[in-house]
MOPAC internal coordinates of N, CA, C and O (Angstrom, degrees):
PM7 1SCF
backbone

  N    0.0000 0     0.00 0     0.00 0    0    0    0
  C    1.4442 1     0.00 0     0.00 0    1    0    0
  C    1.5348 1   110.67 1     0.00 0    2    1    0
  O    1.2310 1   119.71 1   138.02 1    3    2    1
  N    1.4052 1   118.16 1   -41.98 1    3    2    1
  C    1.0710 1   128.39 1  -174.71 1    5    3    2
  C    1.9429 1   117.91 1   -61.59 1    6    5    3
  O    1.2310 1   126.36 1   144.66 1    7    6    5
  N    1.9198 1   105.37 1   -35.34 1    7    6    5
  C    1.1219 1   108.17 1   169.04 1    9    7    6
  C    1.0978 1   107.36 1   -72.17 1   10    9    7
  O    1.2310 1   107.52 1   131.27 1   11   10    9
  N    1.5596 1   140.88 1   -48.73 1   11   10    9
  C    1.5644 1   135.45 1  -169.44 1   13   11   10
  C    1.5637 1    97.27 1   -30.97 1   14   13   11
  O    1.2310 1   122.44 1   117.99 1   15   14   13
  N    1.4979 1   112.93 1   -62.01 1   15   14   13
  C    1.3154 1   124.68 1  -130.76 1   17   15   14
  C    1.5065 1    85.24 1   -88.85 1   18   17   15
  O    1.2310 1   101.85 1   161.14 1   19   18   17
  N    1.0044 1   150.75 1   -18.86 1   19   18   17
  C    1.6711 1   154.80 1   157.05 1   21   19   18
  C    1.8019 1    87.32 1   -61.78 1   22   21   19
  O    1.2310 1   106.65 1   119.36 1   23   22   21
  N    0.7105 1   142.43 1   -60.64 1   23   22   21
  C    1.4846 1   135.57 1  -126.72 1   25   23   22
  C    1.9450 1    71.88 1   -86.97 1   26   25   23
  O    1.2310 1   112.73 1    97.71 1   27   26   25
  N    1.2155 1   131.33 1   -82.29 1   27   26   25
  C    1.2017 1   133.32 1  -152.24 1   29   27   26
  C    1.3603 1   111.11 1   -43.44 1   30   29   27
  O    1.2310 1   120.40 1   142.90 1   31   30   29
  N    1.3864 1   116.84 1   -37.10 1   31   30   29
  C    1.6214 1   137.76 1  -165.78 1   33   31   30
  C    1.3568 1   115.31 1   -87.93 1   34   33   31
  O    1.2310 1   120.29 1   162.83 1   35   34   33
  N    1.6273 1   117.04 1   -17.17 1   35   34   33
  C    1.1955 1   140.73 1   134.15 1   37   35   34
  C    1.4990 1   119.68 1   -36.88 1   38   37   35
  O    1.2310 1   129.28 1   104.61 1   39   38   37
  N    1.5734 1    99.72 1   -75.39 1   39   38   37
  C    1.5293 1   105.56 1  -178.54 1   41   39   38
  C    1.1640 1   146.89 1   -70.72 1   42   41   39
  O    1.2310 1   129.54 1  -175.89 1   43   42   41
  N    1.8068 1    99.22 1     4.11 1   43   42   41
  C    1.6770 1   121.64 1  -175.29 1   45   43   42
  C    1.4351 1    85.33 1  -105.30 1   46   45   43
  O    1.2310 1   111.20 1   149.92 1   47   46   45
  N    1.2211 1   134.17 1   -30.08 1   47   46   45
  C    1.3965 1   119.62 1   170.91 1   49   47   46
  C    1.3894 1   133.34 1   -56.43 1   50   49   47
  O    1.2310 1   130.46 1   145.54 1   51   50   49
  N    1.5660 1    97.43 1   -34.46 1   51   50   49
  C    1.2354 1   111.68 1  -169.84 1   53   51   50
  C    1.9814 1   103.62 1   -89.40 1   54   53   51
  O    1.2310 1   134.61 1   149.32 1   55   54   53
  N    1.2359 1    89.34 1   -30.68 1   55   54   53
  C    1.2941 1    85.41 1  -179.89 1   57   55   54
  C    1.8772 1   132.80 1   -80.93 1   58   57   55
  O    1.2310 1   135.19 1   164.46 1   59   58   57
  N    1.8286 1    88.21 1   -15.54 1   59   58   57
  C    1.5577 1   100.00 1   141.00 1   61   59   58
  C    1.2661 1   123.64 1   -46.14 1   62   61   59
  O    1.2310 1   130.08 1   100.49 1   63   62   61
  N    1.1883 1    98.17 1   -79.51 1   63   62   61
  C    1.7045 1   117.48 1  -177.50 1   65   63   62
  C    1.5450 1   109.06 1   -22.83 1   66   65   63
  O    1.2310 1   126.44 1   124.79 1   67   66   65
  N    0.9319 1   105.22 1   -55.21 1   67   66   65
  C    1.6879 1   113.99 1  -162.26 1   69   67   66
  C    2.0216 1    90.94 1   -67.18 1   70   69   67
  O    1.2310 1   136.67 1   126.05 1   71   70   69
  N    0.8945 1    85.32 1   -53.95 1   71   70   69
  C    2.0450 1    74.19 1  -176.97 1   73   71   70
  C    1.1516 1   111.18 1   -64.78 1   74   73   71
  O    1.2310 1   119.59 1   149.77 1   75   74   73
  N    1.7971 1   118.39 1   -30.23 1   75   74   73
  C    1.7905 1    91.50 1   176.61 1   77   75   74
  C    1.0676 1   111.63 1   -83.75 1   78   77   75
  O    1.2310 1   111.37 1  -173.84 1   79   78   77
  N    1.4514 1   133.85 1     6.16 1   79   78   77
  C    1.4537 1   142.67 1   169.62 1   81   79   78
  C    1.6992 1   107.31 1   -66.86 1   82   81   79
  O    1.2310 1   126.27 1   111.89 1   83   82   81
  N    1.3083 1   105.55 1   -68.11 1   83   82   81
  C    1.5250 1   106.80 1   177.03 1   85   83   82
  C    1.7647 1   103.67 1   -52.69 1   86   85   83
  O    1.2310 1   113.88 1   146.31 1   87   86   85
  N    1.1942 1   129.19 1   -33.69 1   87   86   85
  C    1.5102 1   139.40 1   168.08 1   89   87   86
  C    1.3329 1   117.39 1   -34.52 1   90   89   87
  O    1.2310 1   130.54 1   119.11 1   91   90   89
  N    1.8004 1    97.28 1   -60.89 1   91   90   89
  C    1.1821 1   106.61 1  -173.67 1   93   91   90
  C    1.8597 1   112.02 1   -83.68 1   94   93   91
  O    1.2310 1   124.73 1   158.22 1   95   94   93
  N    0.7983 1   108.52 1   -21.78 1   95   94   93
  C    1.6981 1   109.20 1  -176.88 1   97   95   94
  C    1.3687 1    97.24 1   -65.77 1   98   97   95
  O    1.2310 1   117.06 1   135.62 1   99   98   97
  N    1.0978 1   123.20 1   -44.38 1   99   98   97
  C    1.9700 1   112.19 1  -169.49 1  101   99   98
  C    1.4243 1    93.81 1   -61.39 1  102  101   99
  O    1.2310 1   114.84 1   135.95 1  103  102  101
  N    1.4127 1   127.38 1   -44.05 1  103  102  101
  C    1.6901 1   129.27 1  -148.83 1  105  103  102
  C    1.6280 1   104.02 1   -97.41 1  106  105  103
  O    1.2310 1   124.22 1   179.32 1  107  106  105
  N    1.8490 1   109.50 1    -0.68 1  107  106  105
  C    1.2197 1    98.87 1   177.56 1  109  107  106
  C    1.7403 1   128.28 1    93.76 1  110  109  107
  O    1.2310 1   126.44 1   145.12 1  111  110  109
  N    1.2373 1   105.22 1   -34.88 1  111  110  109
  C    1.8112 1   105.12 1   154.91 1  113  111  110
  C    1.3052 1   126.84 1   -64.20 1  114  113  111
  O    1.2310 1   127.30 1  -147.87 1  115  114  113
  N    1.2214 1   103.56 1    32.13 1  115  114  113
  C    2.0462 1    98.10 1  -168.42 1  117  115  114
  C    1.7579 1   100.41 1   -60.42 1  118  117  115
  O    1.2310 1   118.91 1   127.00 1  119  118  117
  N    1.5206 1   119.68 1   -53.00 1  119  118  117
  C    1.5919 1   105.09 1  -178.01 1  121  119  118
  C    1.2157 1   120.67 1   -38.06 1  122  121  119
  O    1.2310 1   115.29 1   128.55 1  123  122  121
  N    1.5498 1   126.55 1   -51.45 1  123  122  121
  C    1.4654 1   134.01 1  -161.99 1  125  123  122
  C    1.4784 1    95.00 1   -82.83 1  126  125  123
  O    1.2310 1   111.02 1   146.58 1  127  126  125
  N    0.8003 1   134.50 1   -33.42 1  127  126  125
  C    1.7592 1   125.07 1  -178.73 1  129  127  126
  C    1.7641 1   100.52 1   -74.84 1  130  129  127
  O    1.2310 1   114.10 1   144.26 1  131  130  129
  N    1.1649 1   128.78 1   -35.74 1  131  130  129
  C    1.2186 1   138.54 1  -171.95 1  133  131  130
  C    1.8894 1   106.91 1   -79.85 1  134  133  131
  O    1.2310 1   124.82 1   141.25 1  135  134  133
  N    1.3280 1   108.34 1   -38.75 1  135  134  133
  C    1.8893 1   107.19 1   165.89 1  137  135  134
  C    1.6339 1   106.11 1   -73.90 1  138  137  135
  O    1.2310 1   117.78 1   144.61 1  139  138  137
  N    1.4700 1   121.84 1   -35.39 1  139  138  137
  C    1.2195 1    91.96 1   158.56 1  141  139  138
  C    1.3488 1   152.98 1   -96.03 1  142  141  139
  O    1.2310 1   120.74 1  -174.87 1  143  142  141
  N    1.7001 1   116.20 1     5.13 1  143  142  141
  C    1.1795 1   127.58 1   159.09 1  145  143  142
  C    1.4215 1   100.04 1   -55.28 1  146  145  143
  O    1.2310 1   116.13 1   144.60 1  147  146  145
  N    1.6438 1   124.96 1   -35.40 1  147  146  145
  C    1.8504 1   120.95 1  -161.66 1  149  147  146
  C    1.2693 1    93.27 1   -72.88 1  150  149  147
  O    1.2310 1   117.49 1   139.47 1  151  150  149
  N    1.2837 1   122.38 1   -40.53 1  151  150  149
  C    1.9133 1   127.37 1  -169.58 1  153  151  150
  C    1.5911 1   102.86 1   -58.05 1  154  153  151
  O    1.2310 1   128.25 1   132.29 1  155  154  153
  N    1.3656 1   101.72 1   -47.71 1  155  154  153
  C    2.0212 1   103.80 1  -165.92 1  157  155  154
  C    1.4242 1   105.36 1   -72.53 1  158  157  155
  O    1.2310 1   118.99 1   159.04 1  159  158  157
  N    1.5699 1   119.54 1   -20.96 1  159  158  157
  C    1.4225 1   126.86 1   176.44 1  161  159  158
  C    1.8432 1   125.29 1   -65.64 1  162  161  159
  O    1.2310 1   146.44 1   128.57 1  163  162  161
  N    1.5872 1    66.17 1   -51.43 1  163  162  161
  C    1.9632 1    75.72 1  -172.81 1  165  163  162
  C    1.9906 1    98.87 1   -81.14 1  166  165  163
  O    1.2310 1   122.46 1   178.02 1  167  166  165
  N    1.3355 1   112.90 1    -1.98 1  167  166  165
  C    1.6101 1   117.55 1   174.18 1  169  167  166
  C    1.3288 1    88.68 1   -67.83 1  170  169  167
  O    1.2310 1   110.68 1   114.11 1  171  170  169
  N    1.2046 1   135.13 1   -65.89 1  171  170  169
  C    1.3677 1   145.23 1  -140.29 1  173  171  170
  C    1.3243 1   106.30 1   -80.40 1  174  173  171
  O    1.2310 1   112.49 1   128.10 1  175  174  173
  N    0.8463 1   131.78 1   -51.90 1  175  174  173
  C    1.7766 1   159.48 1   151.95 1  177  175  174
  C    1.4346 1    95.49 1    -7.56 1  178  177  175
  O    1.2310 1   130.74 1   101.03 1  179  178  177
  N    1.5652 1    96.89 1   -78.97 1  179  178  177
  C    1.6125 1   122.22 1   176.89 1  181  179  178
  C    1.3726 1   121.81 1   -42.09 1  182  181  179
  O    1.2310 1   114.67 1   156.11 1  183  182  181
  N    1.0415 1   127.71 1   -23.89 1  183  182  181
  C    1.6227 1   143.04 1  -161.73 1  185  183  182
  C    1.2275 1    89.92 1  -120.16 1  186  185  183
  O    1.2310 1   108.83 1   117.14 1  187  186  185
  N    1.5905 1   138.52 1   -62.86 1  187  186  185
  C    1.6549 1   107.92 1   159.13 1  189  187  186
  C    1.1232 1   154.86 1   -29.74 1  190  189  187
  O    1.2310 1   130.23 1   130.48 1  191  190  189
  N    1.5188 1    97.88 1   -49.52 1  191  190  189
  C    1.1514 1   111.87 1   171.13 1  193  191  190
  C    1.8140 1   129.12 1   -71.32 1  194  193  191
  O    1.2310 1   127.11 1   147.48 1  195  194  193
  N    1.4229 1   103.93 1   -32.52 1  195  194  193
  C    1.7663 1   125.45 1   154.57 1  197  195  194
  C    1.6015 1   112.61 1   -47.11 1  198  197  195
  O    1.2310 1   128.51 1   124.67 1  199  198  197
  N    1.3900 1   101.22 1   -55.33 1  199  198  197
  C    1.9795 1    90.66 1   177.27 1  201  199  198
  C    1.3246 1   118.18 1   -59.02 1  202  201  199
  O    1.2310 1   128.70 1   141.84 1  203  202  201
  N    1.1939 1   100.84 1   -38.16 1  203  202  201
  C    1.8610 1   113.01 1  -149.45 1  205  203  202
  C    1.4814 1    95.41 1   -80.93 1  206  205  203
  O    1.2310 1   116.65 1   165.79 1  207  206  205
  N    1.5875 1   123.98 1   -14.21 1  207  206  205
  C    1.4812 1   120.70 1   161.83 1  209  207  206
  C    1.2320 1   127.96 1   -86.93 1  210  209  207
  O    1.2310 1   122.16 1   136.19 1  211  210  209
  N    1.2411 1   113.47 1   -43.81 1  211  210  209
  C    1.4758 1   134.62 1   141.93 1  213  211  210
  C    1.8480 1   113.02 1   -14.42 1  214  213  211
  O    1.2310 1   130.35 1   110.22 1  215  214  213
  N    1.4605 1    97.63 1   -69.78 1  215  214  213
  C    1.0619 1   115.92 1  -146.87 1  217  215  214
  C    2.4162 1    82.88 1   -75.80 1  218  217  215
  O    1.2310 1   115.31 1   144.84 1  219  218  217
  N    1.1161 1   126.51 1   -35.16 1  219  218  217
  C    1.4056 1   142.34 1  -174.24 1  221  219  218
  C    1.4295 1    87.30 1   -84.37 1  222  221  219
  O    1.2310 1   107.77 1   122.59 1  223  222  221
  N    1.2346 1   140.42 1   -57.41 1  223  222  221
  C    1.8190 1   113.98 1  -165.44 1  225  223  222
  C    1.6304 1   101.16 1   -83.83 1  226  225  223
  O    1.2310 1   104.22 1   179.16 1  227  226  225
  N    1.4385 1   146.70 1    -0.84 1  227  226  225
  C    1.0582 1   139.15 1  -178.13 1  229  227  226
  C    1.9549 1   113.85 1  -100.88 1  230  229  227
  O    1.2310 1   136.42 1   158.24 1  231  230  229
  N    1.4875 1    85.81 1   -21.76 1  231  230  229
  C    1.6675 1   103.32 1   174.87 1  233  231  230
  C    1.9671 1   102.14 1   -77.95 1  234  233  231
  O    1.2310 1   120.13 1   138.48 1  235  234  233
  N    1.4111 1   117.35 1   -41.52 1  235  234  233
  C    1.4914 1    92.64 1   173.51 1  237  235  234
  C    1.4266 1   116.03 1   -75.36 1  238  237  235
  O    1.2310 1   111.53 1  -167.16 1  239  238  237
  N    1.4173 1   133.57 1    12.84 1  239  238  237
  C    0.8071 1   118.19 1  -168.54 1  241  239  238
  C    1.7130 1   104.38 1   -99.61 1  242  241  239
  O    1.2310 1   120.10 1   180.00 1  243  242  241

């Protein structure tokens, strides 16, 4: 339950992102909107990658 609710809360983020991206390209910040789409990515990444070990050292146990 806990991943669903990561996965969705994930994807409203991302799916922000992407509009203040198109936001920012008319107004000219496209780099800085674009380092932080990379920041919210490798967040997410990071927290994947944390369960899925989590989730492998608690399974040999």
């Amino acid at each position: 339950m806990l991943s669903i609710f990561i996965l969705v809360v994930s994807t409203i983020a991302l799916l922000y992102l992407f509009m203040q991206l198109v936001k920012a390209k008319k107004q000219g910040r496209l780099l800085q909107t674009l380092r932080d789409l990379l920041i919210i990515v490798l967040a997410i990444l990071m927290t994947a990658a944390i369960f899925y070990i989590g989730f492998r050292f608690f399974r040999a146990f």
